[in-house]
C-alpha positions in Angstrom: -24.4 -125.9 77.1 -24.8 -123.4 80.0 -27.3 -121.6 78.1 -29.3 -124.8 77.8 -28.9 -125.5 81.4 -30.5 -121.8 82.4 -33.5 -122.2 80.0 -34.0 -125.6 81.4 -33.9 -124.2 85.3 -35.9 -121.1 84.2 -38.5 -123.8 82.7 -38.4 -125.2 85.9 -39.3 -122.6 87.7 -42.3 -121.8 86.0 -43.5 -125.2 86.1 -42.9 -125.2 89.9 -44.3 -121.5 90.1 -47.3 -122.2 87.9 -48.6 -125.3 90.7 -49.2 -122.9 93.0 -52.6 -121.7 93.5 -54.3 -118.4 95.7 -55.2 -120.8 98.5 -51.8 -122.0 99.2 -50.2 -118.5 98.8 -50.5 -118.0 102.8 -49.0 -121.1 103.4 -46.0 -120.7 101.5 -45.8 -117.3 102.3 -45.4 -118.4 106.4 -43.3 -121.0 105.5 -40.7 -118.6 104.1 -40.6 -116.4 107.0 -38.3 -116.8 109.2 -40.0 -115.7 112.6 -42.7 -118.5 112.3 -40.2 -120.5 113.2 -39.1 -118.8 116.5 -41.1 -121.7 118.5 -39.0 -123.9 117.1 -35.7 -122.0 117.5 -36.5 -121.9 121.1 -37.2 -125.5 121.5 -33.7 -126.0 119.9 -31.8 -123.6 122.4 -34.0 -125.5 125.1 -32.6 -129.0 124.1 -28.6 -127.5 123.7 -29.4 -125.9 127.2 -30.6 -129.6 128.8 -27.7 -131.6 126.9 -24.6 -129.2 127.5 -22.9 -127.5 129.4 -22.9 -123.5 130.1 -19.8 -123.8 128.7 -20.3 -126.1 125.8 -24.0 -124.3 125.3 -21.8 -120.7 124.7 -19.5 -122.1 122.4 -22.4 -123.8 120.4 -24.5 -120.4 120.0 -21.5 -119.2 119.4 -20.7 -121.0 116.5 -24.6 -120.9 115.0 -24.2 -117.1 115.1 -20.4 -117.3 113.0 -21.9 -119.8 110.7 -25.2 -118.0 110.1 -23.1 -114.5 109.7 -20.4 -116.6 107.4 -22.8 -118.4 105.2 -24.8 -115.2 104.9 -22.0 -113.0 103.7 -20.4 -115.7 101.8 -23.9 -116.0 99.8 -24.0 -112.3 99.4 -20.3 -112.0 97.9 -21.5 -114.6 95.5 -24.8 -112.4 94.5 -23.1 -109.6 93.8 -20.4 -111.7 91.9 -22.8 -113.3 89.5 -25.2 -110.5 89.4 -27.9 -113.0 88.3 -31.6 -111.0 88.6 -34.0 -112.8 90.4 -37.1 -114.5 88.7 -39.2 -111.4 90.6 -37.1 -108.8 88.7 -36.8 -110.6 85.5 -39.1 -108.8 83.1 -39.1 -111.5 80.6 -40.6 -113.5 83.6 -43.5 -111.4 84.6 -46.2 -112.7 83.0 -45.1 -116.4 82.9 -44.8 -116.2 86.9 -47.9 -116.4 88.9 -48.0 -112.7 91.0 -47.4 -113.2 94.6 -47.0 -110.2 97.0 -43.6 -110.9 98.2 -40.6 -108.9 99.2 -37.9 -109.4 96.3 -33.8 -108.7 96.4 -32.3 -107.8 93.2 -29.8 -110.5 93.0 -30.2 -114.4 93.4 -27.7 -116.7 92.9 -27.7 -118.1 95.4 -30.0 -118.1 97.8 -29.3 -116.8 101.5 -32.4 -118.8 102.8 -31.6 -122.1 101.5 -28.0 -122.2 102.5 -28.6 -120.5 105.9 -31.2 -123.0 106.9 -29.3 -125.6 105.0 -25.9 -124.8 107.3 -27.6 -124.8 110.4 -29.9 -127.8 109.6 -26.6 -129.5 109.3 -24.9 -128.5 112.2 -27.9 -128.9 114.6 -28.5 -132.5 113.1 -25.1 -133.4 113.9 -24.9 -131.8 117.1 -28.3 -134.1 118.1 -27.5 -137.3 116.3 -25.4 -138.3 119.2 -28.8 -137.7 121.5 -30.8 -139.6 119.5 -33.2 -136.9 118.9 -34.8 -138.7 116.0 -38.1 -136.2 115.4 -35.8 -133.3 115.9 -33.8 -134.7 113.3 -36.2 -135.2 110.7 -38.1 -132.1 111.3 -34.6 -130.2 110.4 -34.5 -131.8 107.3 -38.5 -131.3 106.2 -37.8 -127.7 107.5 -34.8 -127.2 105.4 -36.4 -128.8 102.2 -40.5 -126.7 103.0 -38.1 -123.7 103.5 -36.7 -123.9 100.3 -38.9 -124.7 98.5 -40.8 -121.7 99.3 -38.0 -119.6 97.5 -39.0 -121.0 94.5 -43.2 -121.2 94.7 -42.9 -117.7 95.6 -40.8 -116.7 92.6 -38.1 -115.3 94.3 -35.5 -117.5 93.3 -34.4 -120.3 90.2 -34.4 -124.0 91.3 -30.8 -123.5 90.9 -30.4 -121.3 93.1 -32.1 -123.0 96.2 -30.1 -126.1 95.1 -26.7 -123.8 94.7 -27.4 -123.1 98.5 -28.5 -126.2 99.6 -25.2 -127.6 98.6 -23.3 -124.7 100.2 -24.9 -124.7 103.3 -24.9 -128.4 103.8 -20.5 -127.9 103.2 -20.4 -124.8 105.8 -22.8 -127.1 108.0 -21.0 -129.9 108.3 -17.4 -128.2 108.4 -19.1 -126.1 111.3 -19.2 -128.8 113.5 -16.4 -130.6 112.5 -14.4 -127.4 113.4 -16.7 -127.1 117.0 -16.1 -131.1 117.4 -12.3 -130.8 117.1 -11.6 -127.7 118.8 -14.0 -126.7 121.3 -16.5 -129.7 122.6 -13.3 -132.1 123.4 -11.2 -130.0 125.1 -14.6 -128.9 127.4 -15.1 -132.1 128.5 
């Protein structure tokens, strides 16, 4: 059965790989890098900075940095657990894969991106759903999902893998904030 499972997310892939065309190649390739969104970042760290405290604001970028550095050493433990190659360094893939000039890590499962921008996607959201910060909101969530996706139209990672992150960034998310909800923003108040 789990064989039948990988062949049907390696089918996947190439389907999803194979849409892609030349002209889009740019795109997705700034999508997937993570300074294009540094605009964005800063508009975040401008909103915390309007809507909390010095206090408050210290113990939030605080946590984002933990739960960034958590989820991203968490994900790597996994990799080098499961040791599963990456689409990009699967030979059997290379001429099934449409060729895109991309940087590629040995090991994918699962992937960094997708449950780094999936954690903090979470965290933020619920930090901001009390504001009301409804276009905030839902541009975390298409730049979660864009983000992702990328991972797999570039080839550097199974559907499964993005999904496997997903998941475990949307857990370390939302126990993130429960933990800064609980411990740090009640008692600063």
């Amino acid at each position: 059965m789990l064989e039948s499972f990988l062949k049907f997310d390696r089918d996947l892939l190439i389907y999803l790989n194979n849409l892609g065309s030349d002209n889009w190649d740019p795109v997705w390739l700034l999508l997937t890098d993570k300074l294009a969104y540094l605009p964005f970042f800063v508009l975040i760290i401008y909103f915390l900075f309007k809507n909390f405290s010095t206090k408050e604001l210290l113990f939030i970028l605080l946590s984002i940095a933990l739960l960034i550095l958590f989820t991203d050493q968490f994900t790597n433990f996994i990799k080098d657990s499961f040791q599963r190659l990456r689409p990009c360094r699967d030979d059997s893939l290379n001429f099934l894969l449409r060729s895109i000039n991309v940087r590629c890590g040995k090991f994918g499962f699962f992937s960094a991106h997708a449950a780094n921008s999936m954690a903090l996607s979470v965290f933020l959201y619920k930090l901001f759903y009390d504001f009301n910060f409804k276009i905030l909101n839902y541009f975390l969530i298409c730049w979660v999902l864009l983000f992702s996706y990328s991972r797999i139209y570039l080839g550097v990672h199974f559907p499964l893998d993005v999904i496997f992150g997903l998941f475990f960034g949307l857990v370390f998310g939302y126990c993130a904030y429960k933990l800064l909800n609980k411990f740090i923003l009640f008692r600063t108040k």
